[in-house]
PDB file of N, CA, C and O in Angstrom:
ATOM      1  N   UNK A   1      96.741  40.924  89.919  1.00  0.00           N
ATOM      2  CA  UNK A   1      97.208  42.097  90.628  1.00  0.00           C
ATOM      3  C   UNK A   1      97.428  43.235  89.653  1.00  0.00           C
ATOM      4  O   UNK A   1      97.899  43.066  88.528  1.00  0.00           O
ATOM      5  N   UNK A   2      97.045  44.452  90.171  1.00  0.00           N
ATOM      6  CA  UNK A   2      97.358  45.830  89.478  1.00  0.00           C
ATOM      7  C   UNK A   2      98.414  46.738  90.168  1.00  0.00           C
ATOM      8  O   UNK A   2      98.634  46.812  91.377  1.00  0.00           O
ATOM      9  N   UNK A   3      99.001  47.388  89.199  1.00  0.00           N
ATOM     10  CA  UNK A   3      99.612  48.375  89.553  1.00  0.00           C
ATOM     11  C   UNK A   3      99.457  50.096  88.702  1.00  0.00           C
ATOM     12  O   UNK A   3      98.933  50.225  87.595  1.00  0.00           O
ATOM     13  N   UNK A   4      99.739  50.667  89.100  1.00  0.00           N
ATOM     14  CA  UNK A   4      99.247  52.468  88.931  1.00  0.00           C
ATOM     15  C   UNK A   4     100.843  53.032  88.410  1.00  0.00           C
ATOM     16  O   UNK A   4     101.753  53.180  89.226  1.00  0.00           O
ATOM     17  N   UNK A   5     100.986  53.276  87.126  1.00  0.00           N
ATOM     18  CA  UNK A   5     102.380  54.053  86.748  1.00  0.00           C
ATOM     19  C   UNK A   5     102.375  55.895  86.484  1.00  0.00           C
ATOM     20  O   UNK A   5     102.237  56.374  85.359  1.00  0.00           O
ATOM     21  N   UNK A   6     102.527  56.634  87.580  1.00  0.00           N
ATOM     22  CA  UNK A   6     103.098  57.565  87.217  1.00  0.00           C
ATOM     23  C   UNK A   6     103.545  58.132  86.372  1.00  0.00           C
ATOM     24  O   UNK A   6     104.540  57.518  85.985  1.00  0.00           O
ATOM     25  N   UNK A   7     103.250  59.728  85.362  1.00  0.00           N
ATOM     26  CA  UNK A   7     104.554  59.771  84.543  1.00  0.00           C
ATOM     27  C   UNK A   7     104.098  61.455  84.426  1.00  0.00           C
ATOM     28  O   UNK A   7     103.018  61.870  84.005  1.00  0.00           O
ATOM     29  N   UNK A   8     105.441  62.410  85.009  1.00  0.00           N
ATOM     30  CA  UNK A   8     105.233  63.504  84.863  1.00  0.00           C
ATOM     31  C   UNK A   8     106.597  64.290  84.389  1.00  0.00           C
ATOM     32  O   UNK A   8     107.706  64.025  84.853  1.00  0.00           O
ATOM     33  N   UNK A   9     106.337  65.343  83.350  1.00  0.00           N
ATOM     34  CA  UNK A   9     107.439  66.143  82.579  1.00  0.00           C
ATOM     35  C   UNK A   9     107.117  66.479  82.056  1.00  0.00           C
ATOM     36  O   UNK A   9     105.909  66.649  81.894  1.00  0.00           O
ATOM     37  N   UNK A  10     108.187  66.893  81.267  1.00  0.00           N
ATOM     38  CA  UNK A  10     108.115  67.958  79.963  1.00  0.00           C
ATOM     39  C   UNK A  10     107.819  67.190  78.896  1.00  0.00           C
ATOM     40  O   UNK A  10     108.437  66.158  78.634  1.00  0.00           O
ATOM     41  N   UNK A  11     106.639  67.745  78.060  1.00  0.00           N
ATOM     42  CA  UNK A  11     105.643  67.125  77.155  1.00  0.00           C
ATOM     43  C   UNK A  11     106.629  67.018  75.763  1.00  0.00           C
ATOM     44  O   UNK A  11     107.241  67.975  75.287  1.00  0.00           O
ATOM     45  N   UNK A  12     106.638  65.349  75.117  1.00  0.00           N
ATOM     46  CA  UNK A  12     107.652  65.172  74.165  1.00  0.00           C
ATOM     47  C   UNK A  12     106.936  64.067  73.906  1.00  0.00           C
ATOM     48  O   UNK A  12     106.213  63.418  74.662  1.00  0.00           O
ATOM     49  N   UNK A  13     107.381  63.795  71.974  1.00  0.00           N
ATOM     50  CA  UNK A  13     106.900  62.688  71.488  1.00  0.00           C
ATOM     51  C   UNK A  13     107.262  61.309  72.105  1.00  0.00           C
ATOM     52  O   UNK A  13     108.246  61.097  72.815  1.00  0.00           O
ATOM     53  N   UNK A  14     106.305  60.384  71.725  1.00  0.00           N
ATOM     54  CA  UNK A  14     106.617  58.893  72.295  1.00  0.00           C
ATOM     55  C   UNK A  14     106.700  58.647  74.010  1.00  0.00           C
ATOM     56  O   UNK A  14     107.175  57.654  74.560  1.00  0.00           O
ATOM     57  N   UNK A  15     106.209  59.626  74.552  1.00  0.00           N
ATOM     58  CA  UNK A  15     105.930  59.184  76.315  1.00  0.00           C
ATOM     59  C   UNK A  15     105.068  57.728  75.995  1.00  0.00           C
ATOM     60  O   UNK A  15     105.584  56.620  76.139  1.00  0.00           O
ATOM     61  N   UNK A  16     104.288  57.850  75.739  1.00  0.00           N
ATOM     62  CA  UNK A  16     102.922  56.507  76.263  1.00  0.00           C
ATOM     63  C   UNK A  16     103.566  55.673  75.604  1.00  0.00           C
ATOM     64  O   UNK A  16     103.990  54.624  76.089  1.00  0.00           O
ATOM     65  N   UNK A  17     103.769  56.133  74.068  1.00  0.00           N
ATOM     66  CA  UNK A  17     104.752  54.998  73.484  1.00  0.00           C
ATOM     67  C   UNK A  17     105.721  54.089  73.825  1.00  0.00           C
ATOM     68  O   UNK A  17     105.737  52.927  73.420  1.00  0.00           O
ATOM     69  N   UNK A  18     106.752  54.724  74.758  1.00  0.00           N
ATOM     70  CA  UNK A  18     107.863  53.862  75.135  1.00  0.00           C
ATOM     71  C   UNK A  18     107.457  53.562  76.804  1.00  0.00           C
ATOM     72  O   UNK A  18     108.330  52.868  77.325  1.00  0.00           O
ATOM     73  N   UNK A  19     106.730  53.799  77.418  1.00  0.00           N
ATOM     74  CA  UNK A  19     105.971  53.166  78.695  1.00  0.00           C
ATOM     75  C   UNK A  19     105.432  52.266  78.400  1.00  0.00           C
ATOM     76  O   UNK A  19     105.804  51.321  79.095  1.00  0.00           O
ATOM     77  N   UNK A  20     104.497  51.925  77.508  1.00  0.00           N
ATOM     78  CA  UNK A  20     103.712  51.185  77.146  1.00  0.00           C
ATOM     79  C   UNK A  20     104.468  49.768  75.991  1.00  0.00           C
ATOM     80  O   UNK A  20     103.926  48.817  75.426  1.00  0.00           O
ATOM     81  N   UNK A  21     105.926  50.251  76.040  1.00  0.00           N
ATOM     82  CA  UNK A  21     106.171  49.454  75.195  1.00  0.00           C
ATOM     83  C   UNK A  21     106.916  48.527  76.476  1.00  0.00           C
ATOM     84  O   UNK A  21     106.856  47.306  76.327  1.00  0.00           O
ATOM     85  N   UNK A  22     107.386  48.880  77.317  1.00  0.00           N
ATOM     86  CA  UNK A  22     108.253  48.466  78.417  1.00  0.00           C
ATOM     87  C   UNK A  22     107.126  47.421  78.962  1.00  0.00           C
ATOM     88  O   UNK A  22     107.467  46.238  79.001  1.00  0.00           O
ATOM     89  N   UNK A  23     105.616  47.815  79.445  1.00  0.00           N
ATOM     90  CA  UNK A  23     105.115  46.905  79.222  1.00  0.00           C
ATOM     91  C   UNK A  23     104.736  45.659  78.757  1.00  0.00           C
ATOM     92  O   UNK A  23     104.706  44.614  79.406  1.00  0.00           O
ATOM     93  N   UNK A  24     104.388  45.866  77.345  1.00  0.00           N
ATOM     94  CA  UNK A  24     104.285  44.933  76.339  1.00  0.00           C
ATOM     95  C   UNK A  24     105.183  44.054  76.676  1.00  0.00           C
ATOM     96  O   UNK A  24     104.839  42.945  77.085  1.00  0.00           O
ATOM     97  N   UNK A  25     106.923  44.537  76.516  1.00  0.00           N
ATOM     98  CA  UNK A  25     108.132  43.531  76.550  1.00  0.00           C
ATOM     99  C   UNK A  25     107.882  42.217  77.809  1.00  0.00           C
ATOM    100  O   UNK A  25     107.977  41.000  77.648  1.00  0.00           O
ATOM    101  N   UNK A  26     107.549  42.968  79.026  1.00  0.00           N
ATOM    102  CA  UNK A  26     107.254  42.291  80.236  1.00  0.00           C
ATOM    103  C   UNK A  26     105.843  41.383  80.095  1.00  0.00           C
ATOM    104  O   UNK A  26     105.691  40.589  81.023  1.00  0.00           O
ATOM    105  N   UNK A  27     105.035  41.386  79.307  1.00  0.00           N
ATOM    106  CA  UNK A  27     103.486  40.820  79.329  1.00  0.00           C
ATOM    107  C   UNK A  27     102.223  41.427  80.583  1.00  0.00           C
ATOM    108  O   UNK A  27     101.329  41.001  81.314  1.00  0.00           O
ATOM    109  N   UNK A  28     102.827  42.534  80.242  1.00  0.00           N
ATOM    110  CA  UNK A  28     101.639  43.261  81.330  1.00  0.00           C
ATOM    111  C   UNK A  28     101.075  44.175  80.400  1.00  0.00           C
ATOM    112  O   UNK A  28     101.614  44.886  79.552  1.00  0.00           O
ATOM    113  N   UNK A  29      99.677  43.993  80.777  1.00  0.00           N
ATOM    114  CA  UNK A  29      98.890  44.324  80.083  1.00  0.00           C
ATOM    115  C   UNK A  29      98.099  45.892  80.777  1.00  0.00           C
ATOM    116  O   UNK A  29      97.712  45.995  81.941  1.00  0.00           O
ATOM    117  N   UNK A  30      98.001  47.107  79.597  1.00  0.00           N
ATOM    118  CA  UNK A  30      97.646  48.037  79.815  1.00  0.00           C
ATOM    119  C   UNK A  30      95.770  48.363  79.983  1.00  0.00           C
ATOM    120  O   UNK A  30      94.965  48.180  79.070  1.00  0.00           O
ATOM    121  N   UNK A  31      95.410  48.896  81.448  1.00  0.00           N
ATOM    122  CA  UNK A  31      93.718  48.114  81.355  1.00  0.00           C
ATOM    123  C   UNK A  31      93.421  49.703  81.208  1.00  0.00           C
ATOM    124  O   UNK A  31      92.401  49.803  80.526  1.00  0.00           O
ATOM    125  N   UNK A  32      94.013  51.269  81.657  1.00  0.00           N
ATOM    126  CA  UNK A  32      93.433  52.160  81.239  1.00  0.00           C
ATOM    127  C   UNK A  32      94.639  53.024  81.555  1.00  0.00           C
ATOM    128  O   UNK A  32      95.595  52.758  82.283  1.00  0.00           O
ATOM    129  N   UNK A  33      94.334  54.336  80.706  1.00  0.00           N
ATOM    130  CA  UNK A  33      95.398  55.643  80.780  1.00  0.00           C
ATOM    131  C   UNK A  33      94.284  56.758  80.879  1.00  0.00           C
ATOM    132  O   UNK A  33      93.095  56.772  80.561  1.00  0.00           O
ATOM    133  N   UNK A  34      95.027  57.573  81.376  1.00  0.00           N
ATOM    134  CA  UNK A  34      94.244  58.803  81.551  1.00  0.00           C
ATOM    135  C   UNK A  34      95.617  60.071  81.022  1.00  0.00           C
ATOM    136  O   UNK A  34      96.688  59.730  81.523  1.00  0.00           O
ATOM    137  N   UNK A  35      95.710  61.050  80.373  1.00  0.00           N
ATOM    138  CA  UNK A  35      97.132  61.493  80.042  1.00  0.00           C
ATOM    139  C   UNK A  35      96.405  63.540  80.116  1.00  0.00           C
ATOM    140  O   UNK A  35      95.237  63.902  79.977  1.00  0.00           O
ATOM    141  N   UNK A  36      97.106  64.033  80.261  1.00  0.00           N
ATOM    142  CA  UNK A  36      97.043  65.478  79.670  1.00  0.00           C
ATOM    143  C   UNK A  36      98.646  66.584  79.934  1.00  0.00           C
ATOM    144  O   UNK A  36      99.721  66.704  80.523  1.00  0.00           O
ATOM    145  N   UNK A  37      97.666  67.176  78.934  1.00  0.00           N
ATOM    146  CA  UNK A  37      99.019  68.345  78.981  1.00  0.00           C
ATOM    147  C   UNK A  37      98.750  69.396  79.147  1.00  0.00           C
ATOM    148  O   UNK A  37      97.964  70.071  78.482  1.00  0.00           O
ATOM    149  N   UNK A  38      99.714  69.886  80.596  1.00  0.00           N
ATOM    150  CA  UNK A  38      99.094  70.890  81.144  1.00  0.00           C
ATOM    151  C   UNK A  38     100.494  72.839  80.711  1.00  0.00           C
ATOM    152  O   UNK A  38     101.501  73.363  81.189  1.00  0.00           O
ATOM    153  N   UNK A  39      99.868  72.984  79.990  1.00  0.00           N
ATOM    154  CA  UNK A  39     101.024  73.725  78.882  1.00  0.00           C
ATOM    155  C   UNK A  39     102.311  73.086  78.450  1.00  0.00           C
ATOM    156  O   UNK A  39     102.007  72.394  77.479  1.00  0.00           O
ATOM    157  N   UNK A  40     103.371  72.991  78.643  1.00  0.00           N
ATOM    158  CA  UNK A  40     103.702  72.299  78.582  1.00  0.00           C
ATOM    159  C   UNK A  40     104.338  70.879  78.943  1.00  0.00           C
ATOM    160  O   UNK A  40     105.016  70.018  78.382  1.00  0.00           O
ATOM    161  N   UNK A  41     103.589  71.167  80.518  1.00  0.00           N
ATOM    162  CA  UNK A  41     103.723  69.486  80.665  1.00  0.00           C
ATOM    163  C   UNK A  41     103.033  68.468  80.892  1.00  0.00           C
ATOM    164  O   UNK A  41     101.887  68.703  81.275  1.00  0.00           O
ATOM    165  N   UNK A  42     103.447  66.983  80.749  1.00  0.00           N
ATOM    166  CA  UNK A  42     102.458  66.038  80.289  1.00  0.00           C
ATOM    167  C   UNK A  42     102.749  65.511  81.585  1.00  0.00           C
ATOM    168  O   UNK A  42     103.698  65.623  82.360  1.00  0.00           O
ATOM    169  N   UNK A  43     101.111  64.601  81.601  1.00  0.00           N
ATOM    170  CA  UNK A  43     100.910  63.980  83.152  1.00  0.00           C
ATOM    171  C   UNK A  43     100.284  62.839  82.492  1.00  0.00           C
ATOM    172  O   UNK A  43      99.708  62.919  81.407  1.00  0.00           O
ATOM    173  N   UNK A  44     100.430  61.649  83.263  1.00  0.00           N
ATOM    174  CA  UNK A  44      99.818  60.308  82.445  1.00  0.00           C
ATOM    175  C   UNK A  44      99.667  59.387  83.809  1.00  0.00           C
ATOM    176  O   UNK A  44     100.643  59.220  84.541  1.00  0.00           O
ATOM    177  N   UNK A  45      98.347  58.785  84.111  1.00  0.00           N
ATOM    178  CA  UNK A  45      98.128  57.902  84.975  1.00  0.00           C
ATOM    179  C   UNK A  45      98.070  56.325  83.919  1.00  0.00           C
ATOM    180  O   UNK A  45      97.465  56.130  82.865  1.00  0.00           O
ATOM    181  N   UNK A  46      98.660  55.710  84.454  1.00  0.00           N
ATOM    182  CA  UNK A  46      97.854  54.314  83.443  1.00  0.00           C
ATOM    183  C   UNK A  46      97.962  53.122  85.224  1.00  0.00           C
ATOM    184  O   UNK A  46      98.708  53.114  86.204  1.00  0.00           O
ATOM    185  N   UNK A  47      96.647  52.238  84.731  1.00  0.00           N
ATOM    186  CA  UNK A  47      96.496  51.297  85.703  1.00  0.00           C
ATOM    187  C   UNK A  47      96.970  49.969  84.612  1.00  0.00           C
ATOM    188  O   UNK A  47      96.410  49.869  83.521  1.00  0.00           O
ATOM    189  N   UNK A  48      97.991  49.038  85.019  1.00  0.00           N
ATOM    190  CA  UNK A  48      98.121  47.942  84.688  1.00  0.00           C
ATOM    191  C   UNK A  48      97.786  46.860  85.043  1.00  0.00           C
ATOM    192  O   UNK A  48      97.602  46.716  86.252  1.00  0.00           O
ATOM    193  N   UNK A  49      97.593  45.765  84.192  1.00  0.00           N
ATOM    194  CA  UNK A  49      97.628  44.388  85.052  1.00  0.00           C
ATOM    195  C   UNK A  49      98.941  43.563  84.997  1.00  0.00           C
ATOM    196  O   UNK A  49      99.412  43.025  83.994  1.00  0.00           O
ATOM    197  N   UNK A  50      99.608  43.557  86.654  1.00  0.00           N
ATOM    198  CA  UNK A  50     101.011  42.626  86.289  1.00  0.00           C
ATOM    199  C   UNK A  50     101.081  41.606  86.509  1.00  0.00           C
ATOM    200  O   UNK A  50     102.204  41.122  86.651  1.00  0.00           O
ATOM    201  N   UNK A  51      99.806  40.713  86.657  1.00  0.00           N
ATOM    202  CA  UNK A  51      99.431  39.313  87.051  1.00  0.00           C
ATOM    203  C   UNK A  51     100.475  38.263  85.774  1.00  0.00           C
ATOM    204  O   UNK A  51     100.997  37.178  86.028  1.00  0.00           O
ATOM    205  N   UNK A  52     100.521  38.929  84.578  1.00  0.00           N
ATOM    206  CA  UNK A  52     100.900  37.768  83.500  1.00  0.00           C
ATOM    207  C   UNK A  52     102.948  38.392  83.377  1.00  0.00           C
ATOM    208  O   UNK A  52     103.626  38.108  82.389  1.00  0.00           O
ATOM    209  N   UNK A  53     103.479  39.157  84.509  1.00  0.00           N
ATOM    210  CA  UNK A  53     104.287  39.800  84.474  1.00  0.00           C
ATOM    211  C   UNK A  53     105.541  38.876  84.231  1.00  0.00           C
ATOM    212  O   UNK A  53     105.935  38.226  85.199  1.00  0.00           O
ATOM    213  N   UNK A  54     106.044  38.784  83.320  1.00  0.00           N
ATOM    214  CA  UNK A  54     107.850  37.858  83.351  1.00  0.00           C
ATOM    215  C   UNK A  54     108.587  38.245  84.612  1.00  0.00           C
ATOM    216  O   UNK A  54     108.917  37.327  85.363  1.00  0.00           O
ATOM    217  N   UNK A  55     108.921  39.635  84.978  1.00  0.00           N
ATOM    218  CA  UNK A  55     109.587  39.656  85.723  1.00  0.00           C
ATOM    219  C   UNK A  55     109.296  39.948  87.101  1.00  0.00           C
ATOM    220  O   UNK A  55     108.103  39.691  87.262  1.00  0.00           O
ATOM    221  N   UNK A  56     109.796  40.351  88.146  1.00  0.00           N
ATOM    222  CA  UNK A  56     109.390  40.786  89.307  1.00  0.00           C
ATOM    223  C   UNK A  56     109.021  42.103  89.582  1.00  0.00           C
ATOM    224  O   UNK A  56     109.579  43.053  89.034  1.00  0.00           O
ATOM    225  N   UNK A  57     108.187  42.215  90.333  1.00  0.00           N
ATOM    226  CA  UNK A  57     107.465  43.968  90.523  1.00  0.00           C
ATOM    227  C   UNK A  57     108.328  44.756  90.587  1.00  0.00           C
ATOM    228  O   UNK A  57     108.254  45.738  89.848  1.00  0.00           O
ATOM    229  N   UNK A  58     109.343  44.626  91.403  1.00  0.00           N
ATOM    230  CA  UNK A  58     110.624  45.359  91.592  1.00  0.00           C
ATOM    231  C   UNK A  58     111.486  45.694  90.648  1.00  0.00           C
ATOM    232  O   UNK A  58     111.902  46.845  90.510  1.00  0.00           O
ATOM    233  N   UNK A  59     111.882  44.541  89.793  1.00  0.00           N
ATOM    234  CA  UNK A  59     112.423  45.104  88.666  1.00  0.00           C
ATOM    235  C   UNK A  59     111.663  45.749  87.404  1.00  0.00           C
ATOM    236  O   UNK A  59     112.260  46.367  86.523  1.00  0.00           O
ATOM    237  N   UNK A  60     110.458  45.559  87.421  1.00  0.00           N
ATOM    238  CA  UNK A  60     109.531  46.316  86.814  1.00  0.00           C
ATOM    239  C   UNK A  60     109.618  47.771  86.818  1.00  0.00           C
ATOM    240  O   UNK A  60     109.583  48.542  85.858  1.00  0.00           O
ATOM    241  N   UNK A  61     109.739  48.014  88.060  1.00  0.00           N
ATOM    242  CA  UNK A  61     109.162  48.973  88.998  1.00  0.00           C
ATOM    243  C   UNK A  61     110.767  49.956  88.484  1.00  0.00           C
ATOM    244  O   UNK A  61     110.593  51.083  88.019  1.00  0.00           O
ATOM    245  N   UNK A  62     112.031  49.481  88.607  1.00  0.00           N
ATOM    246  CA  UNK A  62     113.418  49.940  88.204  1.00  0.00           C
ATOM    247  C   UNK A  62     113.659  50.312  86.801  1.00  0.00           C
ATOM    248  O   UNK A  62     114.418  51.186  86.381  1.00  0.00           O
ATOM    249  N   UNK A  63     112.855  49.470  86.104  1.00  0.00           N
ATOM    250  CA  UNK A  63     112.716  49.870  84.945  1.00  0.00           C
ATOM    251  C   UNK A  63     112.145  50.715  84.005  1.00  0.00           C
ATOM    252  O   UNK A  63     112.433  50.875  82.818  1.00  0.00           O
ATOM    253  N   UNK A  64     111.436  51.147  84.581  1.00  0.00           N
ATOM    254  CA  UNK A  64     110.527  52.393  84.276  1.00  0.00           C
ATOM    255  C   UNK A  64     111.135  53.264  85.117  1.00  0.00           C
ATOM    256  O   UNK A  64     110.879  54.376  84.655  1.00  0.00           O
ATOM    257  N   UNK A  65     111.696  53.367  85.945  1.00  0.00           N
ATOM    258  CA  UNK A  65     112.619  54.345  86.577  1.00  0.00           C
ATOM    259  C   UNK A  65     113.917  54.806  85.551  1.00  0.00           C
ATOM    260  O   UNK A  65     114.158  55.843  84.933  1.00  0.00           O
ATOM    261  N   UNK A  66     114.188  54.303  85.606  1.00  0.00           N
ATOM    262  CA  UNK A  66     115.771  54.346  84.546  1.00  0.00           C
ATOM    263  C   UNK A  66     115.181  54.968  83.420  1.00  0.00           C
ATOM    264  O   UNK A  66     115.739  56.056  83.274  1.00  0.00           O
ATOM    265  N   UNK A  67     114.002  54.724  82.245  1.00  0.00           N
ATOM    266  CA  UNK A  67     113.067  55.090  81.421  1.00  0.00           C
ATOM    267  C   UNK A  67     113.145  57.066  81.280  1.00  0.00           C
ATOM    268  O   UNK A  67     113.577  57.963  80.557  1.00  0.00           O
ATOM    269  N   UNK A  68     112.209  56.766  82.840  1.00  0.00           N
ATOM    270  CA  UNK A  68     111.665  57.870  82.850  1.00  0.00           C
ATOM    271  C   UNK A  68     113.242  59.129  83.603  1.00  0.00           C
ATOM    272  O   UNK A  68     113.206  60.359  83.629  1.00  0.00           O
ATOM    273  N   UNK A  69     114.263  58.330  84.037  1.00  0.00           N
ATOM    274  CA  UNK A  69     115.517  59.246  84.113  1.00  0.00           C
ATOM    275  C   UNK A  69     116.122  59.160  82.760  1.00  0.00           C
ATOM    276  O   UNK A  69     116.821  60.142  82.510  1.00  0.00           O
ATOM    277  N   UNK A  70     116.072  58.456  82.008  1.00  0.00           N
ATOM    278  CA  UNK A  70     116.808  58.881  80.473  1.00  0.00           C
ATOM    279  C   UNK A  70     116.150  59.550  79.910  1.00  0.00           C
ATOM    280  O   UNK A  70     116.626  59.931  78.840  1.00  0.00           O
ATOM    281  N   UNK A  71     114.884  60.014  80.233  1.00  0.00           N
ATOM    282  CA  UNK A  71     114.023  60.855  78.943  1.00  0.00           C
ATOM    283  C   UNK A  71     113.361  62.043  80.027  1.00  0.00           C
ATOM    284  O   UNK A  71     112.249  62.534  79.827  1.00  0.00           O
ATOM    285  N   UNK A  72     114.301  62.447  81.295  1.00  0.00           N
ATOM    286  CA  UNK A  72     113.733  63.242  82.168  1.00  0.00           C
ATOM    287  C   UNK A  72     112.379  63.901  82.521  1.00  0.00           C
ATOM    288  O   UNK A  72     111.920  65.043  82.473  1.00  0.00           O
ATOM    289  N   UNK A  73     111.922  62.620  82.914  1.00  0.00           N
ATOM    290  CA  UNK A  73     110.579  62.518  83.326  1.00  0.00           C
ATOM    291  C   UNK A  73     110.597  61.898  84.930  1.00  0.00           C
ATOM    292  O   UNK A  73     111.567  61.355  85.458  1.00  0.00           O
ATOM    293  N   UNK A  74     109.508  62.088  85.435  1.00  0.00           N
ATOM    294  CA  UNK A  74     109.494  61.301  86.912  1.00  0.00           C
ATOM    295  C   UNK A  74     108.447  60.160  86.468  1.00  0.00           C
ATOM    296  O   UNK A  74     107.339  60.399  85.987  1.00  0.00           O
ATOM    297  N   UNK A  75     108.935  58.993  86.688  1.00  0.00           N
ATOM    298  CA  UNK A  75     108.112  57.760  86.816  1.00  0.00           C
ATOM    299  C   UNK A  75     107.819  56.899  87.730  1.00  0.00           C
ATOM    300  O   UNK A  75     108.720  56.069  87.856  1.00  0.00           O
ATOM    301  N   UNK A  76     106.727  56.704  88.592  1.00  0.00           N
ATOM    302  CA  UNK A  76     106.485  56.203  89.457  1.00  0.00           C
ATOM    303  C   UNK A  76     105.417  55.029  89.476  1.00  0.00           C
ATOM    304  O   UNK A  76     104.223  55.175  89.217  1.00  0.00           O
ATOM    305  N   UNK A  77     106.118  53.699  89.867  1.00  0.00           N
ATOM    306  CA  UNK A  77     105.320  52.176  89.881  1.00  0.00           C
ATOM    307  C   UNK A  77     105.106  52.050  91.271  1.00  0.00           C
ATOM    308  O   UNK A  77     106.022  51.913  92.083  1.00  0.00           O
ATOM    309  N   UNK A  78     103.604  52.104  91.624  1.00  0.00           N
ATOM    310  CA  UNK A  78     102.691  51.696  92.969  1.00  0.00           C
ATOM    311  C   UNK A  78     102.066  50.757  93.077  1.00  0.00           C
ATOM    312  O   UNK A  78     100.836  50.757  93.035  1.00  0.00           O
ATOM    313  N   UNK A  79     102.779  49.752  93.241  1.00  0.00           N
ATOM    314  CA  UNK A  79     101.677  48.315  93.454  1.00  0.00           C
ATOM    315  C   UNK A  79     100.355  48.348  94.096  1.00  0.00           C
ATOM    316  O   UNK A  79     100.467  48.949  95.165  1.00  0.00           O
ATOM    317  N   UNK A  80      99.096  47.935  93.881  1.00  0.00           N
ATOM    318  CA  UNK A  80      97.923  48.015  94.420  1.00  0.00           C
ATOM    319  C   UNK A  80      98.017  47.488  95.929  1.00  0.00           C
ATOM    320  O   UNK A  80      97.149  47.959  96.664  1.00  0.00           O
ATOM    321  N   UNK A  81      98.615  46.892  96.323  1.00  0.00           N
ATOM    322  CA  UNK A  81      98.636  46.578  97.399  1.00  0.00           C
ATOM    323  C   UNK A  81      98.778  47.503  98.752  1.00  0.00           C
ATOM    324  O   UNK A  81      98.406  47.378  99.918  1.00  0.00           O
ATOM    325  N   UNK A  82      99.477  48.458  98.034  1.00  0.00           N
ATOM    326  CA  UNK A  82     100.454  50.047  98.572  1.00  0.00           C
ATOM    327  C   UNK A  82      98.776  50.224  99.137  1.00  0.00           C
ATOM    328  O   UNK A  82      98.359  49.973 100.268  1.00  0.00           O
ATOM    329  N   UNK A  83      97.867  50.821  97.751  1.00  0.00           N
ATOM    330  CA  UNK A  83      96.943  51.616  97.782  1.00  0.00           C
ATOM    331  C   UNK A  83      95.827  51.067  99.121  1.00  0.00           C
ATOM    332  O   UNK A  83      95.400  51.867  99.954  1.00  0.00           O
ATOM    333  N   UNK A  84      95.546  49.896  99.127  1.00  0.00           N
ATOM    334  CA  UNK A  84      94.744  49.117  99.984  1.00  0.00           C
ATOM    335  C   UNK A  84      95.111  49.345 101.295  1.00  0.00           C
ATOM    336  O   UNK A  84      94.386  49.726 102.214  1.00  0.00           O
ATOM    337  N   UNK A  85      96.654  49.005 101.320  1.00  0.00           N
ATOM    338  CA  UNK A  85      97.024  49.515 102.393  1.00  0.00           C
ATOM    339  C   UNK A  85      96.950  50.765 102.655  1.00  0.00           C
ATOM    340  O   UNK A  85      96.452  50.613 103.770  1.00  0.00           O
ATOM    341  N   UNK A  86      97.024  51.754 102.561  1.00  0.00           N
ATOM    342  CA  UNK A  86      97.277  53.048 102.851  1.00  0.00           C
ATOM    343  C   UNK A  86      95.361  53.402 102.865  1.00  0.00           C
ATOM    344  O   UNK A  86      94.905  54.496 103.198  1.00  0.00           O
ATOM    345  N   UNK A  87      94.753  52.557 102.557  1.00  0.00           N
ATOM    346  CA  UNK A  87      92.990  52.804 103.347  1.00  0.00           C
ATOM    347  C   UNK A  87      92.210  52.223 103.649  1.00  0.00           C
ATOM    348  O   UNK A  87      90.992  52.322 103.496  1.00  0.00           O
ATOM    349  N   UNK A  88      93.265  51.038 104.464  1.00  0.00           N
ATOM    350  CA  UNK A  88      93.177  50.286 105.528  1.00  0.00           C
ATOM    351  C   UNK A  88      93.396  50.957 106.966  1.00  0.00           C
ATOM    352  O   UNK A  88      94.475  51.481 107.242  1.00  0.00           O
ATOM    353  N   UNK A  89      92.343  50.918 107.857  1.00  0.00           N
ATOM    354  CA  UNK A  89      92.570  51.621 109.046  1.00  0.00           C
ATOM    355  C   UNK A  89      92.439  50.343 109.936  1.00  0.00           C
ATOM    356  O   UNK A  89      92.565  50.425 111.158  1.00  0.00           O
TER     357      UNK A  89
END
């Protein structure tokens, strides 16, 4: 299973860095990022795989929340399932 992480704000060192490390900790593995900065703010798509995940999607999903509110950013975890559904008619 995949999931799609969000990440939008004001452009500052170590974004991908400490997303990607929150990862790592959990065993989910990063399969692509896409990132830019649009003057000064940074936008970052990354698709994960949370199949090898320690913890639960949910708390995954809280944790990168909290992340991205300590370093005032918006971070958002969309399980693939969301996506399927939503183009499923």
């Amino acid at each position: 299973m995949r999931a799609v992480i969000t990440v939008i704000g004001k452009d500052m060192v170590g974004i991908l860095a400490k997303v990607s490390a929150v990862c790592a900790d959990h065993g989910i593995n990063v399969l692509e990022v896409t990132q830019s900065i649009l003057q000064d703010m940074f936008a970052m798509i990354m698709m994960v795989d949370i199949e090898k995940s320690d913890v639960p999607f949910t708390a995954f999903a809280d944790e990168l929340t909290r992340l991205g509110e300590s370093m005032h950013l918006s971070v958002h975890t969309m399980h693939e399932d969301i996506f399927n559904s939503m183009h499923t008619i």
